[in-house]
C-alpha positions as CSV (number, residue, x, y, z in Angstrom):
1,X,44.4,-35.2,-16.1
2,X,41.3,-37.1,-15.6
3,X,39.5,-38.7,-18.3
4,X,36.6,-36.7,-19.6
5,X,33.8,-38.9,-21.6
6,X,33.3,-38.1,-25.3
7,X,29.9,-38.0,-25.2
8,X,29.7,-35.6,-22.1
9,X,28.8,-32.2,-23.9
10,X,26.1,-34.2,-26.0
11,X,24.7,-35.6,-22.6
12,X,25.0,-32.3,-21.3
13,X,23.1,-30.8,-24.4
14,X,20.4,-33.3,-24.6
15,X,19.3,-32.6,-20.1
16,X,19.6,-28.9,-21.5
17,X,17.1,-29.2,-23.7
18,X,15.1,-31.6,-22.3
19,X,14.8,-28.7,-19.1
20,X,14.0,-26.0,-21.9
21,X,10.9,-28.2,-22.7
22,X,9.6,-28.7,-19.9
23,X,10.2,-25.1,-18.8
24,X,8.2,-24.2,-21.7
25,X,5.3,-26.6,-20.7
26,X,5.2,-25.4,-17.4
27,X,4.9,-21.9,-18.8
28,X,2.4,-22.4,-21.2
29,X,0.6,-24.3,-18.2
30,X,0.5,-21.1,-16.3
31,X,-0.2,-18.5,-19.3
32,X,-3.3,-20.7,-19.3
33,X,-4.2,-20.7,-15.4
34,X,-3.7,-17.2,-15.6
35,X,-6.1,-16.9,-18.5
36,X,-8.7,-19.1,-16.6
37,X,-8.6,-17.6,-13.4
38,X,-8.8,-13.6,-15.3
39,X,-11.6,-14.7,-17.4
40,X,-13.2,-16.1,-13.6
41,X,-12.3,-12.7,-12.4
42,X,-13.9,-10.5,-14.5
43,X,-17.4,-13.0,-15.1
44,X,-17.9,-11.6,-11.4
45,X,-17.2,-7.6,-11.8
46,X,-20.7,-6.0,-12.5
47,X,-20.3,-2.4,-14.0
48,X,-22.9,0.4,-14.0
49,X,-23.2,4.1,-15.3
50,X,-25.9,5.9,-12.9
51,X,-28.6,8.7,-14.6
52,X,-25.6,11.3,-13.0
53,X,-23.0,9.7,-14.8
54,X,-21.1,8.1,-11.7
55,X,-19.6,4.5,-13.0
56,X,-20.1,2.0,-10.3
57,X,-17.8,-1.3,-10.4
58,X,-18.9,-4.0,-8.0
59,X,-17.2,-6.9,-7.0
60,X,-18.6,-9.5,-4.7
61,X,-16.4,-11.9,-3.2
62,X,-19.0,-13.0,-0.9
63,X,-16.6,-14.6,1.8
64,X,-17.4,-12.5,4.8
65,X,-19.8,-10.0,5.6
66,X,-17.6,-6.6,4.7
67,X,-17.9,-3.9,2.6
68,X,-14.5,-2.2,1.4
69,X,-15.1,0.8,-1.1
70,X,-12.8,3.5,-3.3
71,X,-13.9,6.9,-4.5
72,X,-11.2,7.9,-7.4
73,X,-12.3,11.3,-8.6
74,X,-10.7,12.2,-11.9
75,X,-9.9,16.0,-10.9
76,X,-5.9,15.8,-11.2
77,X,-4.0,17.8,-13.3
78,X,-4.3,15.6,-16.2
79,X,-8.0,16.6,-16.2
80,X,-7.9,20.3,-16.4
81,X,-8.7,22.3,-19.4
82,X,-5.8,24.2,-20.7
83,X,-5.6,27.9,-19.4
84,X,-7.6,26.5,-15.9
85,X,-4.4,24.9,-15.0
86,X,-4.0,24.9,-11.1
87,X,-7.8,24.4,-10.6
88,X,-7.7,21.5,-9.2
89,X,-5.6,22.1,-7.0
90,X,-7.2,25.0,-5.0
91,X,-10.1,23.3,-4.8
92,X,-8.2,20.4,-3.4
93,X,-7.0,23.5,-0.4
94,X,-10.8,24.2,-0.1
95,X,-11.9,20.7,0.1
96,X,-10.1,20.3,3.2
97,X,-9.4,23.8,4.7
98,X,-12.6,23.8,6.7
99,X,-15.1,26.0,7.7
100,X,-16.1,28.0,11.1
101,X,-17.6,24.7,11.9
102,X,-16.0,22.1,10.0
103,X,-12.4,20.9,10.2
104,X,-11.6,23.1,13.1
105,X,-11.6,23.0,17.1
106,X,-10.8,26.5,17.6
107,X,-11.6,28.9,14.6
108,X,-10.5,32.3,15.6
109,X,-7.1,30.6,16.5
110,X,-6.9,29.1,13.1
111,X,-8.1,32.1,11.7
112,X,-5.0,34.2,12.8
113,X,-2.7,31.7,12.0
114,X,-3.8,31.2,8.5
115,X,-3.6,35.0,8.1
116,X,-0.3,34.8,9.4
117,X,0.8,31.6,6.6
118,X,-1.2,34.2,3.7
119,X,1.5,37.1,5.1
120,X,4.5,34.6,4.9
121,X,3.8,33.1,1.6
122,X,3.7,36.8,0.0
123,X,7.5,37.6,1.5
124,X,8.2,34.2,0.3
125,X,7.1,34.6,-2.8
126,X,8.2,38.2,-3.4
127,X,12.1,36.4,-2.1
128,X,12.0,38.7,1.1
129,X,12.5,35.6,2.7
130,X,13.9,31.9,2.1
131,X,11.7,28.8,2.1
């Protein structure tokens, strides 16, 4: 059996620690960075309310000539009034069913297919047929 030092598990205690420390430093270090770099962050975000009531967040980066944009609508279910649940989403199906002239290449064609889809839905949902 070889020898083992007395003082080994205090040795080994004391680099413990001592990596603790400095584990913490480096983490308070970063909690801090972070904090800098957020507060950077949100000195450049400009927010507006236009006269219609559309919010408007801007954020310039100013690094190349580009404009990137979102439009979030808040029309989910989340947002409907009880008793007008399921609102949102037909209008969803309207938004992008189409028109004679929008959203479509050959309308009569579409036209007699999506009469066909109404007739199949109604079996389906009546369970005269399986989905």
């Amino acid at each position: 059996m070889k020898y083992i030092p007395q003082n080994l598990p205090i040795r080994f205690l004391l680099i413990l620690g001592a990596s603790f420390l400095v584990w913490v430093a480096t983490c308070a270090a970063d909690v801090s960075e972070t904090r800098t770099a957020l507060q950077q962050l949100s000195s450049k975000v400009k927010m507006t309310t236009l006269s219609n009531g559309l919010r408007v967040i801007l954020y310039r980066r100013g690094v190349a000539p580009v404009f990137s944009g979102t439009v979030s609508v808040r029309v989910g279910g989340t947002d409907e009034a009880e008793g007008a649940t399921g609102i949102s989403h037909m209008f969803e199906h309207m938004a992008f069913k189409g028109t004679r002239t929008l959203g479509t290449k050959d309308y009569p064609k579409e036209k007699k297919l999506l009469e066909e889809l109404e007739v199949y839905e109604g079996k389906r949902s009546r369970g005269e047929v399986l989905s």
